[in-house]
TIRO-432171 format. One record per residue: residue in three letters; residue number from 1; z, y, x of N, C-alpha, C in turn. Coordinates in steps of 0.2 Angstrom, whole numbers, plus 5000, padded with zeros to 4 digits. Example, Ala and Ser with C-alpha at 12.3 -4.5 7.8 and 13.67 -1.06 7.14 Angstrom:
2
{node ala, 1, {5039, 4972, 5066}, {5039, 4978, 5062}, {5039, 4984, 5066}};
{node ser, 2, {5035, 4989, 5064}, {5036, 4995, 5068}, {5039, 5000, 5064}};
END
This chain:
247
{node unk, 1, {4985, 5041, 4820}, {4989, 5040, 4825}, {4993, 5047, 4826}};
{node unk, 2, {4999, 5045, 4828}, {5003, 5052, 4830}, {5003, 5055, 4836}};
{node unk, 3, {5003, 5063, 4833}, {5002, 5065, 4843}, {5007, 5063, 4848}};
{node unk, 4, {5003, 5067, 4851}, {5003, 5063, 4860}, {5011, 5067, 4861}};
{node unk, 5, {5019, 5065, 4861}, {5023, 5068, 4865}, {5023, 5068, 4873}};
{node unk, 6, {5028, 5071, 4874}, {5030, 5069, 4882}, {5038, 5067, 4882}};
{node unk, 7, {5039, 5064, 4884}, {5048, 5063, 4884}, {5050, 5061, 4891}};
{node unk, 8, {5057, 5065, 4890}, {5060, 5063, 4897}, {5068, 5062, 4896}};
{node unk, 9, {5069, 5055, 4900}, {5075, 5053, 4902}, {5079, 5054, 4907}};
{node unk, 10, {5085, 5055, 4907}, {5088, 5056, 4914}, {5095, 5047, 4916}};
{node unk, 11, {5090, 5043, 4918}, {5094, 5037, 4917}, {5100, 5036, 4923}};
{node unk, 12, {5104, 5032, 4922}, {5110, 5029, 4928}, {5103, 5025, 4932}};
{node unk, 13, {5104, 5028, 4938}, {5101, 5025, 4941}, {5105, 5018, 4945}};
{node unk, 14, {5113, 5019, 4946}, {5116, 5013, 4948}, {5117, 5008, 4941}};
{node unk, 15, {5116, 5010, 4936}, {5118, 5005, 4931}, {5110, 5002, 4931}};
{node unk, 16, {5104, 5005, 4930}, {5097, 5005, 4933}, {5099, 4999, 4936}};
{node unk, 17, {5098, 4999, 4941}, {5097, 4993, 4946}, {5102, 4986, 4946}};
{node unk, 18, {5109, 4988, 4945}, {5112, 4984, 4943}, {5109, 4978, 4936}};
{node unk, 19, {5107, 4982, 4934}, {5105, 4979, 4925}, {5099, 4973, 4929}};
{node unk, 20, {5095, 4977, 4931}, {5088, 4975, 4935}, {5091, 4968, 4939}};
{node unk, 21, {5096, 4967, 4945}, {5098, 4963, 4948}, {5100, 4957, 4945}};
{node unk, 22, {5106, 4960, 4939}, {5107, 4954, 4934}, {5102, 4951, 4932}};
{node unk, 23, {5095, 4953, 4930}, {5091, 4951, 4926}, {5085, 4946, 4931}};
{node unk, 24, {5087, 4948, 4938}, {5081, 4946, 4942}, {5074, 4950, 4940}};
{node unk, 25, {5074, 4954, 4942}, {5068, 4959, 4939}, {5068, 4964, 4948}};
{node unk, 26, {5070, 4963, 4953}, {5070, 4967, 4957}, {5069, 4959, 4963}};
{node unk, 27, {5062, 4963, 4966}, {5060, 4957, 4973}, {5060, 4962, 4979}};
{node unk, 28, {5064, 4959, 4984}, {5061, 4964, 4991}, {5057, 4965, 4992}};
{node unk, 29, {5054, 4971, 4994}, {5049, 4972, 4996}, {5044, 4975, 4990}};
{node unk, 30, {5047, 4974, 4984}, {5042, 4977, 4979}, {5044, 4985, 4977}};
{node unk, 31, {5040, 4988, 4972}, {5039, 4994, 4969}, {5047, 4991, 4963}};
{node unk, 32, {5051, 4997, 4963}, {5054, 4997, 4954}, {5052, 4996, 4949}};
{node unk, 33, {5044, 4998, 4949}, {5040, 5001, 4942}, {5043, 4994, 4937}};
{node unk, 34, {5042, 4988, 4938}, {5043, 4984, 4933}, {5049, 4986, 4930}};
{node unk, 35, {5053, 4987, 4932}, {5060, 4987, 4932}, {5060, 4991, 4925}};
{node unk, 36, {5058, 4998, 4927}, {5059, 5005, 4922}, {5054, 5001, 4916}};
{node unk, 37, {5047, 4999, 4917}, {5044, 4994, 4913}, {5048, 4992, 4909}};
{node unk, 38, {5050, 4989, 4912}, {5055, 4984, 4907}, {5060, 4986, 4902}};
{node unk, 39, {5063, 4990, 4907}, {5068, 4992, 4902}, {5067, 4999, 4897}};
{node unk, 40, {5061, 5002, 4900}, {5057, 5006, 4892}, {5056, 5000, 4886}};
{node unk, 41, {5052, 4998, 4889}, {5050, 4990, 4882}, {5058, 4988, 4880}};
{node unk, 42, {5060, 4988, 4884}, {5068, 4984, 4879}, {5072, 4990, 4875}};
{node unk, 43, {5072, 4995, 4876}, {5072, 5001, 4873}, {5069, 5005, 4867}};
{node unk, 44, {5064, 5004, 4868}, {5059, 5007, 4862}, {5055, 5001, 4860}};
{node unk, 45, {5052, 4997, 4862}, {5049, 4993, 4860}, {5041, 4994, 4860}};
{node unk, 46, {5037, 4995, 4853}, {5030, 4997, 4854}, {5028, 5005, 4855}};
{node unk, 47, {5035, 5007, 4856}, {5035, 5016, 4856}, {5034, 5016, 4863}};
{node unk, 48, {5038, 5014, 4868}, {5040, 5012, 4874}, {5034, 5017, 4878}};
{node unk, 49, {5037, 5025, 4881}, {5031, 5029, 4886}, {5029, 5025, 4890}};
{node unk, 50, {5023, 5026, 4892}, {5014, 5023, 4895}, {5008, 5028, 4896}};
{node unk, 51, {5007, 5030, 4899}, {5007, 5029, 4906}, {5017, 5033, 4905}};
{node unk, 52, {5021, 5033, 4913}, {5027, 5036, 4913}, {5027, 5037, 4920}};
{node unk, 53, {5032, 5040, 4924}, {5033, 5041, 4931}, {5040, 5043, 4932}};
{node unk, 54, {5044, 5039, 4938}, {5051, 5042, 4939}, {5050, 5047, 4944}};
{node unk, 55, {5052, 5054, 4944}, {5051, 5060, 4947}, {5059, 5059, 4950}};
{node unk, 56, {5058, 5058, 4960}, {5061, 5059, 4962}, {5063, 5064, 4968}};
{node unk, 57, {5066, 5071, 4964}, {5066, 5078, 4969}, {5069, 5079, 4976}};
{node unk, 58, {5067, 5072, 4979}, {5069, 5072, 4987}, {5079, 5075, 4986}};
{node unk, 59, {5080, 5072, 4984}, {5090, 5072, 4984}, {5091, 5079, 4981}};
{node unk, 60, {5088, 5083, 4980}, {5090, 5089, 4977}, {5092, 5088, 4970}};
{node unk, 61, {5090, 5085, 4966}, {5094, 5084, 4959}, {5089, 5076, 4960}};
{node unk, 62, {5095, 5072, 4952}, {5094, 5066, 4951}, {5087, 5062, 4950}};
{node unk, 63, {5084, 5059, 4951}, {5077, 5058, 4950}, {5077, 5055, 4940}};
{node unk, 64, {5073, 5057, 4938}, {5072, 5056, 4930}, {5069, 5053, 4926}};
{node unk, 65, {5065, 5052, 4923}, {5059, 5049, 4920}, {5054, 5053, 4916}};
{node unk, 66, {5049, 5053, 4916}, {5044, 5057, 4912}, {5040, 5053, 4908}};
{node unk, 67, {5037, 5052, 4903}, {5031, 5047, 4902}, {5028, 5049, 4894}};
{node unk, 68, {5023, 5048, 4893}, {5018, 5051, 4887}, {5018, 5043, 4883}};
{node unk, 69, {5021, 5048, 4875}, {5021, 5041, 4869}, {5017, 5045, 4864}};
{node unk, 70, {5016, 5041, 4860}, {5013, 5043, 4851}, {5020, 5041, 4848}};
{node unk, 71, {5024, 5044, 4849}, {5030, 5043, 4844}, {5034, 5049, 4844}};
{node unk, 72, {5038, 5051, 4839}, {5045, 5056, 4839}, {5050, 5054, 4840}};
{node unk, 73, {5056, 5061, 4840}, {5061, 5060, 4845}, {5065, 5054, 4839}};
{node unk, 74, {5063, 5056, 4833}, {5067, 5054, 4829}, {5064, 5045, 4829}};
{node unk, 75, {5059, 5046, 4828}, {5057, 5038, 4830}, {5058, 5034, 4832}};
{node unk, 76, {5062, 5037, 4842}, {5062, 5035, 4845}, {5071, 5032, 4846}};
{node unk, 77, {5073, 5037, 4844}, {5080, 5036, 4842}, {5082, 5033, 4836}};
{node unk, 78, {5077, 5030, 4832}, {5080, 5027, 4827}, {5079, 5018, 4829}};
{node unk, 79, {5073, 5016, 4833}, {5073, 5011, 4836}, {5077, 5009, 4842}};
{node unk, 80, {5080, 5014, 4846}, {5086, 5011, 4851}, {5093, 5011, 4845}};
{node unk, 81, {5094, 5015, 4841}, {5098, 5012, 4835}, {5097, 5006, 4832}};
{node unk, 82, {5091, 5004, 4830}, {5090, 4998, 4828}, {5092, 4992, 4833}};
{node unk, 83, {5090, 4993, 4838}, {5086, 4986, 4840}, {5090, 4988, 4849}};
{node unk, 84, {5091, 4991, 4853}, {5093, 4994, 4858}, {5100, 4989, 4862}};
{node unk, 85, {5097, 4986, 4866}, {5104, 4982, 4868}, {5111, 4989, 4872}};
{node unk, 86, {5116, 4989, 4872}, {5118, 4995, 4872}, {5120, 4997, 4881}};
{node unk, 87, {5119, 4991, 4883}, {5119, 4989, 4894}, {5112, 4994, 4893}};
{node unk, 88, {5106, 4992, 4889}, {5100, 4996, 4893}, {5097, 5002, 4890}};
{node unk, 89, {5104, 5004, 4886}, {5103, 5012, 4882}, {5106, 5017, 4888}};
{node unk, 90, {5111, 5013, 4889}, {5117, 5015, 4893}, {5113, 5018, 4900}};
{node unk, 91, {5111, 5014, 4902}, {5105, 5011, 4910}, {5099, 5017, 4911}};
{node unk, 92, {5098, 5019, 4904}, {5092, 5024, 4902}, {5094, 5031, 4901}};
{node unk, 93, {5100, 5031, 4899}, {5101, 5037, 4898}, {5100, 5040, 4894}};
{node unk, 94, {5097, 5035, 4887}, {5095, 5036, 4880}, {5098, 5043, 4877}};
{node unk, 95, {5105, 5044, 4877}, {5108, 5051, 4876}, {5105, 5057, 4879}};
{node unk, 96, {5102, 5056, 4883}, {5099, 5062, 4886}, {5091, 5062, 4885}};
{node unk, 97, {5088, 5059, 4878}, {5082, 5059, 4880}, {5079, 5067, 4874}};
{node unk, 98, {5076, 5068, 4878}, {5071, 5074, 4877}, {5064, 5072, 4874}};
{node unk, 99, {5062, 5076, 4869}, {5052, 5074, 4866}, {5051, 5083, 4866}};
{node unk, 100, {5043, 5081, 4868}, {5042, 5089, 4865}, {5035, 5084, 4864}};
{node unk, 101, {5033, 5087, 4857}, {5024, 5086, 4855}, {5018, 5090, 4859}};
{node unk, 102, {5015, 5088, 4864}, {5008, 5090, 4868}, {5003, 5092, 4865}};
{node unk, 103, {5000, 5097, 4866}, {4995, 5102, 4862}, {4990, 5098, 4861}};
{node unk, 104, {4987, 5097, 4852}, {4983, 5094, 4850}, {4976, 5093, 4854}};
{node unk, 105, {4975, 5099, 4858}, {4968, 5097, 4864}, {4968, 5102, 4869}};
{node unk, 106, {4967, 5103, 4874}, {4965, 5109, 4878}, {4958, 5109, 4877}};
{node unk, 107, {4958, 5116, 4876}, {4951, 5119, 4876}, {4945, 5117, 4884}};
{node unk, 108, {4939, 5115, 4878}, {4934, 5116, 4885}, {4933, 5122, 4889}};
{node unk, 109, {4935, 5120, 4897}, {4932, 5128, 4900}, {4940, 5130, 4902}};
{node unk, 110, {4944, 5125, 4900}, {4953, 5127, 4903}, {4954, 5124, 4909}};
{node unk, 111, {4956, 5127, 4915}, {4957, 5124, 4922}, {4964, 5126, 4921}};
{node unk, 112, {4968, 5118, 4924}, {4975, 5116, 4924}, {4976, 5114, 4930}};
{node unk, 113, {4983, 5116, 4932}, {4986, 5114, 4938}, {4987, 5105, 4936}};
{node unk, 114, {4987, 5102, 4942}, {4989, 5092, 4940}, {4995, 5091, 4948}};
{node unk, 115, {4997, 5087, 4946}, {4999, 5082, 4949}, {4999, 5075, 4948}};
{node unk, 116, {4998, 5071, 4951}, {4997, 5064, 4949}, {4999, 5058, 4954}};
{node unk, 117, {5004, 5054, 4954}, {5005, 5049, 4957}, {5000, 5043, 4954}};
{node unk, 118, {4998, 5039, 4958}, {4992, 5033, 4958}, {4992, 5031, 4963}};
{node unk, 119, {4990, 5024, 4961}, {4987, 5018, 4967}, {4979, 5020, 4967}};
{node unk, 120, {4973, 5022, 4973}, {4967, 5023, 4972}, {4965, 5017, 4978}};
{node unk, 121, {4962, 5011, 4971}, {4960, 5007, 4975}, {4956, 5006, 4967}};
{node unk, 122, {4951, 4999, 4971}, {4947, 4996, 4968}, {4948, 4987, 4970}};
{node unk, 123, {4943, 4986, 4964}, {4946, 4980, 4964}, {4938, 4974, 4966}};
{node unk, 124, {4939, 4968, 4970}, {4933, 4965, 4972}, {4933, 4958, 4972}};
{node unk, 125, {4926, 4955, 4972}, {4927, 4947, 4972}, {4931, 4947, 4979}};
{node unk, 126, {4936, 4940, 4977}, {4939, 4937, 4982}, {4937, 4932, 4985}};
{node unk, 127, {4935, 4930, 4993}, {4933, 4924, 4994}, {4926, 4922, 4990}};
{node unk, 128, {4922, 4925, 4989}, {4916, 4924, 4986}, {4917, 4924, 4978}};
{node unk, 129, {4923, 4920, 4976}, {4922, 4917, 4967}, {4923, 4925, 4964}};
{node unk, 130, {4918, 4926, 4960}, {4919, 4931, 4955}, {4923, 4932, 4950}};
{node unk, 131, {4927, 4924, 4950}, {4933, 4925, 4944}, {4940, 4926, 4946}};
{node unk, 132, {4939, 4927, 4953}, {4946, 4928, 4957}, {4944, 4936, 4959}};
{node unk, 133, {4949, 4941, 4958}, {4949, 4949, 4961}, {4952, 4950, 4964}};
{node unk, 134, {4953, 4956, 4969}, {4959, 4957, 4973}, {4959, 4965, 4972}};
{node unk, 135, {4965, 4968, 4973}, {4965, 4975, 4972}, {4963, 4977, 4981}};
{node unk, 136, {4961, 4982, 4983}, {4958, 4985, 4990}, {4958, 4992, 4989}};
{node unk, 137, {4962, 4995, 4997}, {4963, 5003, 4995}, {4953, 5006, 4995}};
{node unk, 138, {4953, 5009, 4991}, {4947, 5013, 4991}, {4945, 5014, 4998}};
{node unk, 139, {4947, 5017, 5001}, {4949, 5020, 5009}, {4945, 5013, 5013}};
{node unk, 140, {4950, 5011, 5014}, {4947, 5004, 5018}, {4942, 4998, 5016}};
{node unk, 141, {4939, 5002, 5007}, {4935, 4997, 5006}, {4927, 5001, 5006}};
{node unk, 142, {4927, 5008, 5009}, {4920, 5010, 5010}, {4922, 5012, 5017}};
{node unk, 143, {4926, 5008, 5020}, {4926, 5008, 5028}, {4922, 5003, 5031}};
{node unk, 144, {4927, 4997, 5026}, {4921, 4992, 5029}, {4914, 4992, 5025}};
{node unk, 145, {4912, 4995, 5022}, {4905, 4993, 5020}, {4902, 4998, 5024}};
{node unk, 146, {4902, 4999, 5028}, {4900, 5006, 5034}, {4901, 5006, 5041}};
{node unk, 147, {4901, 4999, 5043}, {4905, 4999, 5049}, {4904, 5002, 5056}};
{node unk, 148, {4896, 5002, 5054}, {4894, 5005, 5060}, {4893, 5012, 5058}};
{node unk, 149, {4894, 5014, 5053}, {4893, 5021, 5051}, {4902, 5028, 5054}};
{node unk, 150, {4900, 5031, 5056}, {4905, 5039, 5056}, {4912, 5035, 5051}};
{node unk, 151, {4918, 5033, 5053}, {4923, 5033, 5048}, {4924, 5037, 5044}};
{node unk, 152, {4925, 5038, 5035}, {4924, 5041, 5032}, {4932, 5046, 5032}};
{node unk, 153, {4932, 5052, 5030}, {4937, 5055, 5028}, {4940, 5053, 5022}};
{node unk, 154, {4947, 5051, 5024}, {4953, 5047, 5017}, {4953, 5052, 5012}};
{node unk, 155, {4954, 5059, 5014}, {4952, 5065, 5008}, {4945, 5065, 5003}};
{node unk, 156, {4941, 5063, 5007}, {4935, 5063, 5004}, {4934, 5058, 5000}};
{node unk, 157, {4937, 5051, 5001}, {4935, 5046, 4998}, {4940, 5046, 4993}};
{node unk, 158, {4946, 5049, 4992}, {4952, 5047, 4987}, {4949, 5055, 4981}};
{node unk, 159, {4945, 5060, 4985}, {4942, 5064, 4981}, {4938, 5062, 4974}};
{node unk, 160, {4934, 5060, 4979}, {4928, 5056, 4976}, {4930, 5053, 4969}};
{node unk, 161, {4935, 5048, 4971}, {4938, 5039, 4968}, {4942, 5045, 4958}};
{node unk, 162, {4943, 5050, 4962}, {4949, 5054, 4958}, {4942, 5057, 4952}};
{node unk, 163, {4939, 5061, 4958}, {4935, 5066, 4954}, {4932, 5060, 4947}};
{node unk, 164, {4929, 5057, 4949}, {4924, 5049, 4946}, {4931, 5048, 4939}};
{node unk, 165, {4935, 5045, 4941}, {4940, 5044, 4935}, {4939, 5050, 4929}};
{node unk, 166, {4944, 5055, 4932}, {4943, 5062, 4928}, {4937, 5064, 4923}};
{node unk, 167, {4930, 5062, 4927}, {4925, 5063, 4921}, {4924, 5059, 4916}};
{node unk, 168, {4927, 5051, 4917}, {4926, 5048, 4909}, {4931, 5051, 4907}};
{node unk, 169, {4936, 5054, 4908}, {4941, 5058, 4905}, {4941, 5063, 4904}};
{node unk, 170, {4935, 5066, 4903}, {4933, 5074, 4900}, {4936, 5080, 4904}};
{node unk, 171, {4938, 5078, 4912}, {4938, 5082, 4916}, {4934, 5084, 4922}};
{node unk, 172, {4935, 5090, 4926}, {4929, 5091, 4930}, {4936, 5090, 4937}};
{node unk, 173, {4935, 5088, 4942}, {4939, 5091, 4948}, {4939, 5096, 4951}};
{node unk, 174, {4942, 5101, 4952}, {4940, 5107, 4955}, {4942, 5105, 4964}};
{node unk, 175, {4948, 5105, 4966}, {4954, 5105, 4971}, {4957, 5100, 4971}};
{node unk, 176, {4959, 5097, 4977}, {4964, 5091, 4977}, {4965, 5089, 4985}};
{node unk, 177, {4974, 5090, 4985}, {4974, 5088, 4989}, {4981, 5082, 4990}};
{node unk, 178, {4982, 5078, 4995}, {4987, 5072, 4996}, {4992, 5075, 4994}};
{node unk, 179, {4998, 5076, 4991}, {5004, 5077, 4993}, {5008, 5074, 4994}};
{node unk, 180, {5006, 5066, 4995}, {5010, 5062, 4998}, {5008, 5054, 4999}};
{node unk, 181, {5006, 5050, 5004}, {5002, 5046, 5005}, {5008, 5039, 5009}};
{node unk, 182, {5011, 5035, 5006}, {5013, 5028, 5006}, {5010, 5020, 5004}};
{node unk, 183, {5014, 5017, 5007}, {5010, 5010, 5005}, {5017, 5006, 5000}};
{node unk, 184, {5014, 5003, 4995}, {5020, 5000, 4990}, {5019, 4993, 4987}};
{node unk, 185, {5020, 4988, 4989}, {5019, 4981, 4982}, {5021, 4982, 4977}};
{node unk, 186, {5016, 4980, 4971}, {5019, 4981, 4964}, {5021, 4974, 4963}};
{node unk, 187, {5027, 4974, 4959}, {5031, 4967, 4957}, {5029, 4966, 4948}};
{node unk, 188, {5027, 4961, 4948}, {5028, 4960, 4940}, {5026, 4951, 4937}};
{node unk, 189, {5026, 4951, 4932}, {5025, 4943, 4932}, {5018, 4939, 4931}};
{node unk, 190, {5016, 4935, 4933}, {5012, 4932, 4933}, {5008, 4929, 4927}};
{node unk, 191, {5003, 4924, 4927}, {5003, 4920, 4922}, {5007, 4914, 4920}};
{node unk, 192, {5013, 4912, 4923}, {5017, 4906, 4924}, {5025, 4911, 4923}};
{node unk, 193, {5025, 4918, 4921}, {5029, 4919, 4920}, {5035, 4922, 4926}};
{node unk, 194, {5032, 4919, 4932}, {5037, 4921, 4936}, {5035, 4926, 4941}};
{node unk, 195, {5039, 4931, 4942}, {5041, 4936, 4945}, {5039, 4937, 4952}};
{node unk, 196, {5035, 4941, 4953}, {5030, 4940, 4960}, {5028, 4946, 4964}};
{node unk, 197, {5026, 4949, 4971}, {5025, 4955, 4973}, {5018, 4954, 4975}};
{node unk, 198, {5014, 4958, 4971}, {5008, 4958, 4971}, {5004, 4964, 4975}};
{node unk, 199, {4998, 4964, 4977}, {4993, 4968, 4983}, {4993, 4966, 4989}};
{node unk, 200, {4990, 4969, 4991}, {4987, 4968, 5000}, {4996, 4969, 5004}};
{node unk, 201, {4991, 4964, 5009}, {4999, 4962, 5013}, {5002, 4967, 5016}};
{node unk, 202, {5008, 4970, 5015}, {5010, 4977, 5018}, {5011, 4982, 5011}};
{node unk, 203, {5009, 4979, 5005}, {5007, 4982, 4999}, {5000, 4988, 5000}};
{node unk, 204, {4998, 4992, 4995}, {4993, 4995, 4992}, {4996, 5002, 4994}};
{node unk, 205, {4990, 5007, 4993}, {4990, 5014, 4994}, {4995, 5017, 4987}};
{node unk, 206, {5001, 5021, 4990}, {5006, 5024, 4983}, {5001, 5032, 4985}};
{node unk, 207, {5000, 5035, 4980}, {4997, 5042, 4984}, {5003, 5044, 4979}};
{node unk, 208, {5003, 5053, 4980}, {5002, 5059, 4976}, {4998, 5063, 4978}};
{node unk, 209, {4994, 5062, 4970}, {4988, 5070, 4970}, {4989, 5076, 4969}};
{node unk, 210, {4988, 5081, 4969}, {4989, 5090, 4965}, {4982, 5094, 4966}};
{node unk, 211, {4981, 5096, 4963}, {4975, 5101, 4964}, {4974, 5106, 4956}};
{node unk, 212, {4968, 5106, 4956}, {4965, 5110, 4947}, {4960, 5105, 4946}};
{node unk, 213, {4961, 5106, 4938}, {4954, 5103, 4934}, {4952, 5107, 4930}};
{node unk, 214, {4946, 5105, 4926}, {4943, 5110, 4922}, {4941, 5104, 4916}};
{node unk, 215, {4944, 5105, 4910}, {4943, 5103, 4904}, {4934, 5102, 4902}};
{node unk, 216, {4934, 5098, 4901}, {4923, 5096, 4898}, {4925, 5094, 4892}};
{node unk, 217, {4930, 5089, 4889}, {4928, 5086, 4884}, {4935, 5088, 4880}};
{node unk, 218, {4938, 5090, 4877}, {4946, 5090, 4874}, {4947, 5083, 4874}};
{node unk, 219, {4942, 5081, 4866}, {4944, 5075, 4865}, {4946, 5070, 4870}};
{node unk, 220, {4941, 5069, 4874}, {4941, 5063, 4879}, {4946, 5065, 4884}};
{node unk, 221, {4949, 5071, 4884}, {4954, 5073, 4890}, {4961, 5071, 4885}};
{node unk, 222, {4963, 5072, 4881}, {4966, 5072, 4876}, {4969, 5062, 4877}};
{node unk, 223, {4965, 5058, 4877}, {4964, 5052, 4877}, {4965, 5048, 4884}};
{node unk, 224, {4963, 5054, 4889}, {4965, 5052, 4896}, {4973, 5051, 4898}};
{node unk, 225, {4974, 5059, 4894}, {4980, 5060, 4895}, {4986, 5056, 4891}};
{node unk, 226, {4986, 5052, 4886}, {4988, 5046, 4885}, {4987, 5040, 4888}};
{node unk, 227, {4982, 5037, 4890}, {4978, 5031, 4893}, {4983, 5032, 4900}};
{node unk, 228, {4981, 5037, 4903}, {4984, 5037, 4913}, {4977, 5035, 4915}};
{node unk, 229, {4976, 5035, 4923}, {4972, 5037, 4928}, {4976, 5030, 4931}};
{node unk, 230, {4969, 5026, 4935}, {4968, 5021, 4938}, {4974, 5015, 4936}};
{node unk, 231, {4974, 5012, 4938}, {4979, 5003, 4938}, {4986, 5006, 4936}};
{node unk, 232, {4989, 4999, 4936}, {4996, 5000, 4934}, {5000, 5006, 4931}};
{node unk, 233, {4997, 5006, 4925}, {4999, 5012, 4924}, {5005, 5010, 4920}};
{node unk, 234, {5008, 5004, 4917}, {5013, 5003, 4912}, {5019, 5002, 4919}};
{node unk, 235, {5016, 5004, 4927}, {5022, 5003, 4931}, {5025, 5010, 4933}};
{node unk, 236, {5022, 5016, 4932}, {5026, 5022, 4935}, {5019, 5024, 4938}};
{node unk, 237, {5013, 5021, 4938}, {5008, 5026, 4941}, {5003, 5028, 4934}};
{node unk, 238, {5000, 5033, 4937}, {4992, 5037, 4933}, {4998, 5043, 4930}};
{node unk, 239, {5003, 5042, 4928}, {5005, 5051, 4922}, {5000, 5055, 4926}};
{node unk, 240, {4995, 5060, 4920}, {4994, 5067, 4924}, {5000, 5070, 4921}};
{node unk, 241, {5002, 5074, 4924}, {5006, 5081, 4923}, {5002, 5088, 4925}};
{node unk, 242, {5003, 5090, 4920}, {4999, 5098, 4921}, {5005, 5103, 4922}};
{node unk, 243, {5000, 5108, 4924}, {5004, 5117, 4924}, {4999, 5122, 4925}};
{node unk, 244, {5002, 5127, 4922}, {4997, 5132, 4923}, {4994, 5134, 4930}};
{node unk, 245, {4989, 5136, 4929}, {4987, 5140, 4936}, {4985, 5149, 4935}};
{node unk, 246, {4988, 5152, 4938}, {4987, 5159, 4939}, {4980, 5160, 4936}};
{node unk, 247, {4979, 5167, 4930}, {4974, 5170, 4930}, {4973, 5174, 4934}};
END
């Protein structure tokens, strides 16, 4: 397999949504994420970054895209030359795209700055039938198992839900804290094909995280950092992004 890049795009955002609207890929009341989904897949294809996240800097510059592939810059550009309809090269900002290759592993015992957008739920029998799930914010699913108990702290339980991910991912959690705490429907299609706004009514918890971690395993962190952190990650949620932290 080839390593792990990081690529980033700086797309038209109005030709973005436009393209989306022709296409019927935008529902009110839902998240983008399918949108950008879709239009990396129609893009690159099996290259297509996953997990990815559009980074938007509160109006101070254009919001952009980030997202971690096993492909080269050359790769990737050779298959929007192939195959690339040119409305959603245009829409992507293909011209602008950037790769840098990600260090074959961070050493055990390295603590890294994170930032991470994610949905931190959990998923539960519906209605009693175990082959029906529903997604439920973390938060409000060890509320109610606790009713009569002391309300939990949402910091502590979205800690928790984080730190637990992290360690099958050969991370330790140091620090974490909200940097930013929303509710979102995610849009995408069904088993029948059609286009639907899926989670709890009001939509599900959108967080952003930031803290430190401390590396345990390379390899298995190495693999996280491919994979992404909790649900929907082919929609703009789980990227970790790292940075250094002050020696």
């Amino acid at each position: 397999m080839r390593a792990l890049s990081m690529v980033r795009l700086d797309p038209d955002i109005g030709r973005a949504m436009e393209w989306g609207a022709r296409e019927k890929l935008l529902k009110p009341g839902g998240d983008d994420g399918y949108l950008w989904h879709v239009l990396l897949v129609a893009a690159f294809g099996h290259l297509a970054p996953k997990p990815f996240r559009l980074i938007e800097p509160n109006g101070q510059r254009p919001p952009y895209l980030l997202g971690y592939a096993h492909a080269t810059e050359e790769g990737l550009h050779r298959h929007v030359a192939e195959f690339c309809d040119p409305a959603i090269a245009s829409a992507l900002g293909v011209s602008s795209l950037a790769v840098k290759v990600m260090p074959d592993s961070f050493v055990a015992g390295r603590r890294l700055g994170f930032e991470l957008r994610v949905r931190p739920v959990v998923r539960q029998t519906k209605d009693g039938d175990r082959n029906r799930k529903r997604e439920i914010d973390v938060f409000l699913q060890q509320t109610r198992a606790r009713p009569d108990a002391e309300k939990p702290s949402r910091v502590a339980v979205y800690t928790d839900w984080l730190a637990a991910h992290l360690a099958k991912g050969g991370a330790a959690l140091d620090t974490m804290r909200i940097i930013w705490l929303r509710r979102s429907a995610i849009t995408r299609r069904d088993r029948e094909r059609e286009l639907r706004v899926h989670g709890e009514k009001g939509g599900g918890p959108d967080a952003c995280f930031g803290g430190a971690l401390t590396v345990t395993d390379p390899i298995a962190f190495n693999a996280l950092l491919a994979r992404g952190v909790g649900r929907h990650r082919a929609f703009g949620f789980g990227m970790l992004l790292l940075k250094p932290l002050p020696r």
